[in-house]
N, C-alpha and C positions, 0 to 999 in steps of 0.2 A: 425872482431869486436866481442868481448866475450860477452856472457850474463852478465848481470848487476843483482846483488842481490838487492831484496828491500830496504834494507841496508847497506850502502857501506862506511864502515870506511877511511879516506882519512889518507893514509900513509906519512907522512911527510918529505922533503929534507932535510936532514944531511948535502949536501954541495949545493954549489951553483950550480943552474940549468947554464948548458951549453947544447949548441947542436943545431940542428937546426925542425923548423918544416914546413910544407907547409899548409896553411887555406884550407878549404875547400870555395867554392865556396858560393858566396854571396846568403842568400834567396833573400833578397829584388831585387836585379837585376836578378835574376832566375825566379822569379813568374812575374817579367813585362817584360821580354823576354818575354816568355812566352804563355803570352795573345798579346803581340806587335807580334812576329811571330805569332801566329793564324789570325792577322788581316794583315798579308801580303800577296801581292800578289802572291807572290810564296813561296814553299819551304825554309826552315831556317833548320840551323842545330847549335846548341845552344854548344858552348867546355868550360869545366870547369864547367860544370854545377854544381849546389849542387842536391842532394839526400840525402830526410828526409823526416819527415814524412810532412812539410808545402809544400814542392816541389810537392809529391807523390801525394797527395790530388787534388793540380792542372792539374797535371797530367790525373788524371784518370776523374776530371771533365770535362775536352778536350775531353776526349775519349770518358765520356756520353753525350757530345754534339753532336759527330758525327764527330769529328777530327783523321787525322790520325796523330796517335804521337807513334814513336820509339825509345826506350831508349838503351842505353849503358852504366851498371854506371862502368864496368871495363873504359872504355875509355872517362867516365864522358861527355857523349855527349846524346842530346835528339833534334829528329829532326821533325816538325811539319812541313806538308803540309798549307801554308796558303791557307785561302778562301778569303782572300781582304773584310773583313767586311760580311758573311753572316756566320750564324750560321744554320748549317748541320740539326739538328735534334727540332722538333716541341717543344716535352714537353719531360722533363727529371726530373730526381731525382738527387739532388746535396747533398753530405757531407761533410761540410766543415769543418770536426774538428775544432779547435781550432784555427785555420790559419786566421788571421786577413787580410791578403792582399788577397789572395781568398775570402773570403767573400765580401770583397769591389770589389776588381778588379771583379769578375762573377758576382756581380748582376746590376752593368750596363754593363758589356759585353754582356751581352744576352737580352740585351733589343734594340741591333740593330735589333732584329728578329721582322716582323711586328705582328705578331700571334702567341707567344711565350706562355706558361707556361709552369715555371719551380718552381720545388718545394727546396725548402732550408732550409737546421737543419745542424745543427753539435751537437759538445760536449754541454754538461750541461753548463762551460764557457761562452762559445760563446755568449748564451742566454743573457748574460750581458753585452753582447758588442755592442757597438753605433754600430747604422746600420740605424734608423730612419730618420735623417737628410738625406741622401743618397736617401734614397726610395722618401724623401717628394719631392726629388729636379727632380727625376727620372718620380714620378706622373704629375708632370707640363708638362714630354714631351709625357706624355699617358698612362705609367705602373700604372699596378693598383698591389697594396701589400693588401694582408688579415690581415694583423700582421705591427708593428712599429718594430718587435724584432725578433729574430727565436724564434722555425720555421716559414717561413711563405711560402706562395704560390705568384708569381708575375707573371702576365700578361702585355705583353710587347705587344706595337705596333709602332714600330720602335724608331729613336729618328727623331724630326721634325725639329731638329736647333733650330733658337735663340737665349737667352738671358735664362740662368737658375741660379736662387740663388741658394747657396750652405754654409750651416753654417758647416764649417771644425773643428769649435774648440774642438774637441774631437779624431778626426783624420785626420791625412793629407790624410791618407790612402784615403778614399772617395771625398778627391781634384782631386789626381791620378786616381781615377778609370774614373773618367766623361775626364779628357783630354786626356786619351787614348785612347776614343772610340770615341772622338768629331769628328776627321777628319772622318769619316765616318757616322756621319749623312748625314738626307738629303740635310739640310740647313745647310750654317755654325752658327757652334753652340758657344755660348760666358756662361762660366763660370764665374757668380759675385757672391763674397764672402760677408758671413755676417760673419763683423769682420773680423778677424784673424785667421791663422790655425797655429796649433802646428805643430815640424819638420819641419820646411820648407829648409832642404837641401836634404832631401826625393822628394820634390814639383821638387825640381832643379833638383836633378836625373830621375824625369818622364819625365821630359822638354826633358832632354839632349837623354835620348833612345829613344823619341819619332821624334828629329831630327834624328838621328842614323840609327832605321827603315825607315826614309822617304826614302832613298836611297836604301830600298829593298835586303841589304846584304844576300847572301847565307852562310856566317857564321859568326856567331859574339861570341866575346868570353865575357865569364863573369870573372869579379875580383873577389880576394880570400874576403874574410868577413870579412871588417873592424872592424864590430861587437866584431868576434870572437878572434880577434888580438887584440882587451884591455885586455882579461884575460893573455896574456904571458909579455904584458906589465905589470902587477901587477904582472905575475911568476917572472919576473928579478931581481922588486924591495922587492918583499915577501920572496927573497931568495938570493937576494945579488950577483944575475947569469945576465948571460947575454944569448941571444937568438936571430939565426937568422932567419926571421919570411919573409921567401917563399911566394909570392903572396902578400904580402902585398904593395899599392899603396897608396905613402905620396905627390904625385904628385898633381901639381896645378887644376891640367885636372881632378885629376880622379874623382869618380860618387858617393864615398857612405861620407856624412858627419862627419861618424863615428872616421874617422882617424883626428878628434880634439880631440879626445880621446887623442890620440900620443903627438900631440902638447900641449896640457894643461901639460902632465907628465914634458914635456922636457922641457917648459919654467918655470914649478917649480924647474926644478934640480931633481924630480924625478926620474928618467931616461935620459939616454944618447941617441941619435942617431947615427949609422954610416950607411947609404945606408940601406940595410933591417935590420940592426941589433941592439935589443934593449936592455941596458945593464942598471942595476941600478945605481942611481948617489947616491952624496953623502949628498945631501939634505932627511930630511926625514919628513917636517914642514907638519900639517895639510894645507886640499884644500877649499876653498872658488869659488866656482864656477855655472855658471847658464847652468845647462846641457839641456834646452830646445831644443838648436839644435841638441844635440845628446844622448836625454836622454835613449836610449838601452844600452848606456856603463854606464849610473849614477852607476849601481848595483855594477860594477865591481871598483868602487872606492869606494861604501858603505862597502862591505865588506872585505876589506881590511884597511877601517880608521881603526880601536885597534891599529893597529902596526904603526900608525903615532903619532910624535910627536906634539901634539895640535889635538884641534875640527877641524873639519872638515864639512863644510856647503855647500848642495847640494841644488837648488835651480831649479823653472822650469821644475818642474815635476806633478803637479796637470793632467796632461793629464793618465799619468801611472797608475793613480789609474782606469780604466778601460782598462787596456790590456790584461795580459793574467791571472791578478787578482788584486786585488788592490795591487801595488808595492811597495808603499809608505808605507803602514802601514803594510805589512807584511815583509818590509827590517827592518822598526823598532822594530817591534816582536821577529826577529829573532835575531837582534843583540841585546838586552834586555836580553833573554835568555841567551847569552855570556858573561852578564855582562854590559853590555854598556851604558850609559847614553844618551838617545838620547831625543829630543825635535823634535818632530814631530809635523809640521802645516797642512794646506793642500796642500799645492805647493811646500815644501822644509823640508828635514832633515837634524838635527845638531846634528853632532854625536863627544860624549868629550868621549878620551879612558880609560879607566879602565882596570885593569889586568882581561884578558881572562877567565872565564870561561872552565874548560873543561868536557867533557863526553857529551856533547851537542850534541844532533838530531835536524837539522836544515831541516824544512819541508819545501817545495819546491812549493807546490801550484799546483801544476803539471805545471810551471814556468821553462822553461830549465836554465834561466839566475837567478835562483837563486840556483840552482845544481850546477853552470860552478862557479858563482863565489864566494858562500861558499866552493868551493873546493880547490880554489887557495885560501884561508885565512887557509885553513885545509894543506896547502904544508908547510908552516911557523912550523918549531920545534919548537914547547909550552913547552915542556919538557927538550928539548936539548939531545934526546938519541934516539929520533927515534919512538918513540911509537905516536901511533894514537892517538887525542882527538878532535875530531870533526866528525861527522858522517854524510851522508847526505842520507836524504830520497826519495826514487821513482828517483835514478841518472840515470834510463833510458828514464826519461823526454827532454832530452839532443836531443832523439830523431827528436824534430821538427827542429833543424838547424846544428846540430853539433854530429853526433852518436857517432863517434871515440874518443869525447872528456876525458873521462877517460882512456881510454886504451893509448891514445896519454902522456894522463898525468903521466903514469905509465912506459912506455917508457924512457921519461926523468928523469922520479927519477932514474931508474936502469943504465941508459946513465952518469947520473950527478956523481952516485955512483962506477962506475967505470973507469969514467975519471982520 
């Protein structure tokens, strides 16, 4: 993987993108492995894993628990001794950068500890991200928090069971962290929601690896990132190519929601499917769509509406505006700067195309998924000769789920260019 400049002009496809690529390995199923092997009774050894900087973080939070965790990222394998529900080490210091499922998933993890404190901060971010509902519902089974937000400090004294509220609507993320660690209170313990939580095909993938681990597997593999497989879907149709996308699971069964993504392109005529491979179709009409269940892909269809034919209305998102910044209103900033006419509410973007803008720096938020997918709108010839016009700021943000992803993308222009 090359160093990334501060500024990283995105050099544009001439011809259509062909070739093939493999995903990297899923965060979201990586960080609740994860924590699911730490709470098993034996040893797990984790294949396909992702490594980045959300993985890493988890990683080394394991380790300052008192966990032994051995990693392999040539062979993309990380192997955790489980403790079957006891956390190793009394009081620890935790940093959870910027990693939202860390945050959630560790701070009811270690509150299985009956005499716990542990101290928690990350990035300046983080500091604005819902955590309060969690701790409130976490105080009913004994943790006490100094803070509603980071940093704070949390003394734990086991969990007791029961009946625990839980207001999810800002993250599922904090639904998930309380059913992972429930089988291992003392009492069975029952999770009721006030209202509704946002993602809930997230909620369904905690369910399904939490039956998964119940069976105590010595290896369990992770899928490639459905996440990260919308942006080659918009490469196909942003460039007219086609691509076959390794790891990718469009399967009834499989675990991450994301790959509605897939299915929303194909049944606009967007894109075509053959088995793994995604080729642009001949439809190019603006999307109307409510991405609540999968709203991590919304970006990578915002940033690519200019080059559709009609508006384009993203719906189902008022949860995004505190993830890894507000999403909403910094997708419509950014496309604003390109030119774009967009009507921005609190829950949904309507984006009518305008001829592109170029020479545009497209700030990133320190936001990987708005690097990854102003990148793929920057692969589109604006010019028609080749020359850059779109530039993307801090592209080594990509770090938290996706490192390779320029250099992957640079591969295939040079691939596409000489086929």
């Amino acid at each position: 993987m090359s160093a990334l400049p501060e500024k990283l002009p995105i050099v544009p496809f001439t011809k259509p993108v062909r070739g093939r690529v493999t995903l990297p390995g899923s965060k979201s199923i990586t960080n609740r492995a994860l924590i699911l092997a730490a709470l098993s009774p034996r040893t797990v050894t984790l294949r396909g894993a992702l490594f980045s900087r959300d993985t890493r973080i988890m990683v080394a939070a394991l380790r300052a628990l008192g966990f032994a965790v051995e990693t392999d990222e040539a062979a993309l394998t990380i192997t955790i001794a489980g403790r079957g529900g006891e956390i190793p080490v009394r009081e620890a210091k935790l940093d959870i950068g910027n990693a939202g499922t860390a945050a959630r998933f560790l701070t009811a993890f270690v509150c299985l500890r009956p005499d716990g404190v542990y101290h928690f901060d990350g990035d300046e971010a983080m500091r604005r991200r819902p955590i309060g509902a969690l701790l409130e519902a976490l105080a009913s089974q004994g943790a006490r928090a100094d803070a509603r937000s980071f940093p704070f400090t949390l003394r734990t004294a086991s969990l007791r069971g029961g009946t625990v509220e839980l207001d999810a609507s800002e993250s599922s993320q904090m639904l998930s962290a309380l059913l992972m660690v429930a089988p291992h209170a003392r009492a069975p313990l029952t999770v009721r929601l006030k209202g509704e939580t946002v993602s809930r095909p997230f909620v369904a993938m905690t369910e399904r690896m939490i039956a998964q681990f119940a069976a105590a597997p010595a290896d369990y593999a992770i899928e490639g990132d459905a996440t990260a497989a919308s942006y080659f879907a918009a490469l196909a149709l942003v460039t007219h190519g086609a691509l076959r996308v390794d790891g990718l699971n469009l399967a009834a069964d499989a675990l991450q929601g994301d790959a509605e993504f897939y299915r929303l392109f194909a049944a606009r005529g967007l894109v075509s499917l053959s088995g793994q491979t995604v080729a642009a179709d001949t439809a190019r009409g603006g999307v109307t769509a409510d991405f609540n269940a999968f709203s991590d892909t919304f970006l990578s269809l915002a940033a690519i509406a200019p080059l559709l034919d009609g508006p384009t209305r993203i719906s189902g998102i008022a949860h995004t505006r505190k993830q890894e910044t507000d999403r909403v209103a910094g997708m419509a900033r950014e496309l604003k700067k390109l030119g774009q006419h967009v009507i921005e509410s609190e829950d949904a973007l309507e984006i009518h195309p305008r001829p592109l803008v170029t020479g545009v720096e497209i700030e990133t938020y320190h936001d990987h998924r708005f690097a990854m997918s102003f990148g793929i709108l920057g692969c589109h010839d604006r010019h028609g000769d080749g020359r850059p016009w779109l530039t993307i700021r801090d592209p080594a943000c990509c770090n938290k789920t996706f490192p390779a992803f320029f250099d992957l993308l640079e591969k295939l222009r040079r691939n596409s260019v000489d086929s």
